[in-house]
C-alpha positions, 0 to 999 in steps of 0.5 A: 388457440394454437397460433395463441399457444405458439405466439406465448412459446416464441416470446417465451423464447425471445425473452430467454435468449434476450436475458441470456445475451445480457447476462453474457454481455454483463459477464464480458463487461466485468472480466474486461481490464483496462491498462490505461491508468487515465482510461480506468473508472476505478481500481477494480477494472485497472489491470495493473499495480494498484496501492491503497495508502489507506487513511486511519485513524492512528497508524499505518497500513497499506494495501499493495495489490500486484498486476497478477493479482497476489496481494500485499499488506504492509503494516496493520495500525494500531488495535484501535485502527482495527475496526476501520482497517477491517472495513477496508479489507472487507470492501476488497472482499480479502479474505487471504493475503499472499505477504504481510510486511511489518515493517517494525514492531511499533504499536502504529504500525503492528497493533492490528496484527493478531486481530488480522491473523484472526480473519485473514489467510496470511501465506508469508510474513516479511519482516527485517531480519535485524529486527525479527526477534523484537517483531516476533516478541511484539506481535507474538508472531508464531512459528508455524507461519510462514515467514521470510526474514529480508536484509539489505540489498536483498531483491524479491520478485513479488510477481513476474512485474513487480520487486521489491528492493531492501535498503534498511535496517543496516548495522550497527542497529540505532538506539530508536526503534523507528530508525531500525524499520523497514525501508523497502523500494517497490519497482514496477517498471519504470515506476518506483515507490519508497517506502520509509515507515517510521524512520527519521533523519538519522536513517535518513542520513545512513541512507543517503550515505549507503543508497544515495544511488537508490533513493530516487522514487516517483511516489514516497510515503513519508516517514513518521506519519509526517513527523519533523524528525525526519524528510531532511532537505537532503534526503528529499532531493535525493527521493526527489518525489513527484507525490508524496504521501502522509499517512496521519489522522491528525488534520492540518490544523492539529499538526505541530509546528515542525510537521508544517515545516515538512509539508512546506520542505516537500511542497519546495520539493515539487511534491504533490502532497495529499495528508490521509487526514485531509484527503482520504484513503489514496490509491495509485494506479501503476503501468509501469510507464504512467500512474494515476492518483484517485483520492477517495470519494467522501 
């Protein structure tokens, strides 16, 4: 009887330390990060820059999320995107964001904000400084937040790896408001991103006329959900891209005429296009040296 009673504590014992290696294995396996944009399964074991250009079904919203791990939103859809945008930053168990971008004070690109501010931690609110007043009035955007209010050729170190370069809105302001939207650069390295908002040619044109030497970009999201207002010839060989981003929720077969001619103008471009509409929520992974695109999984 007692070899019985010594043989069930042993096994008892194994069993313990078997459940305890595998747990400490598991453990190790989850806090492992990989730098290789082309050696990561997925976004969450990437140890780099990560985008989410996410698809609604309205507006804009973008989730940035920076090597050392602070976070980005730029921009917040429409009211009516909220139920998706919410889905979204529930799936990156985001309850707190260090910087919230709003680029301007259009519905599609500031509808969602009070409802944001309402679930989500918000530390500082980046806004264009020529545009504030306007954002504020829109967004009912209260003092007591943290805000931080950029001009033109400012530079902010997001983190020890990633800037962010302001190159509009400039005087004098244009009469449409979506020309007077943020345009920012995001530099990570080698790497750089453009972000246009909701701008079309004639910003397009100041641009080119002020930060010709700037524009060049690996990855651009295009301005105006695609809209044949803007995403010239010219300013697309400046820009001259190798992915281009739309973030629309019109499918092709939706599309005007004139937005065709964008995606024909970026596809003369050399651009690899992908359409929110069409291809899902597109994330980016960055290095600084190498990127990944990963289209989302229907």
């Amino acid at each position: 009887m007692l070899w019985k009673k010594a043989w069930r504590w042993l096994l008892l014992v194994f069993c313990v330390i078997l459940l305890s290696s595998c747990s400490i294995d598991s453990h190790m396996q989850e806090a492992v990060k990989v730098e290789d944009p082309y050696e990561s399964e997925t976004e969450q074991d990437f140890s780099g820059l990560v985008i989410s250009y996410w698809a609604l079904p309205h507006g804009e919203s973008t989730l940035v999320r920076l090597p050392h791990g602070k976070t980005m939103l730029i921009d917040t859809g429409t009211a009516e995107d909220w139920s998706v945008l919410s889905e979204r930053l529930a799936e990156q168990k985001l309850t707190r964001l260090d910087y919230l971008v709003l680029t301007n004070d259009l519905p599609e690109h500031v509808g969602g904000f009070s409802f944001l501010t309402e679930q989500i931690l918000v530390d500082t609110v980046i806004l264009p400084k020529l545009t504030q007043e306007t954002i504020r009035r829109e967004t009912k955007l209260r003092n007591a937040q943290k805000q931080l209010a950029v001009e033109t050729n400012q530079v902010l170190a997001l983190d020890e790896e990633v800037s962010m370069h302001v190159l509009l809105p400039d005087e004098p302001l244009f009469l449409s408001p979506q020309n007077n939207s943020l345009v920012f650069r995001l530099q990570h390295g080698d790497l750089r991103f453009l972000f246009t908002s909701g701008v079309n040619e004639k910003a397009e044109e100041r641009l080119l006329g002020r930060h010709a030497d700037q524009l060049k970009a690996e990855v651009l999201k295009v301005g105006d959900e695609g809209s044949n207002q803007g995403s010239s010839q010219p300013f697309l060989t400046a820009v001259d891209p190798q992915v281009a981003i739309i973030q629309t929720g019109k499918p092709r077969d939706k599309m005007k005429d004139g937005q065709t001619e964008v995606l024909e103008r970026l596809g003369e471009s050399w651009a690899e296009t992908y359409m929110t509409s069409r291809d899902g929520s597109i994330t980016i992974l960055s290095n600084g040296k190498d990127y990944r695109v990963l289209k989302q999984k229907k």
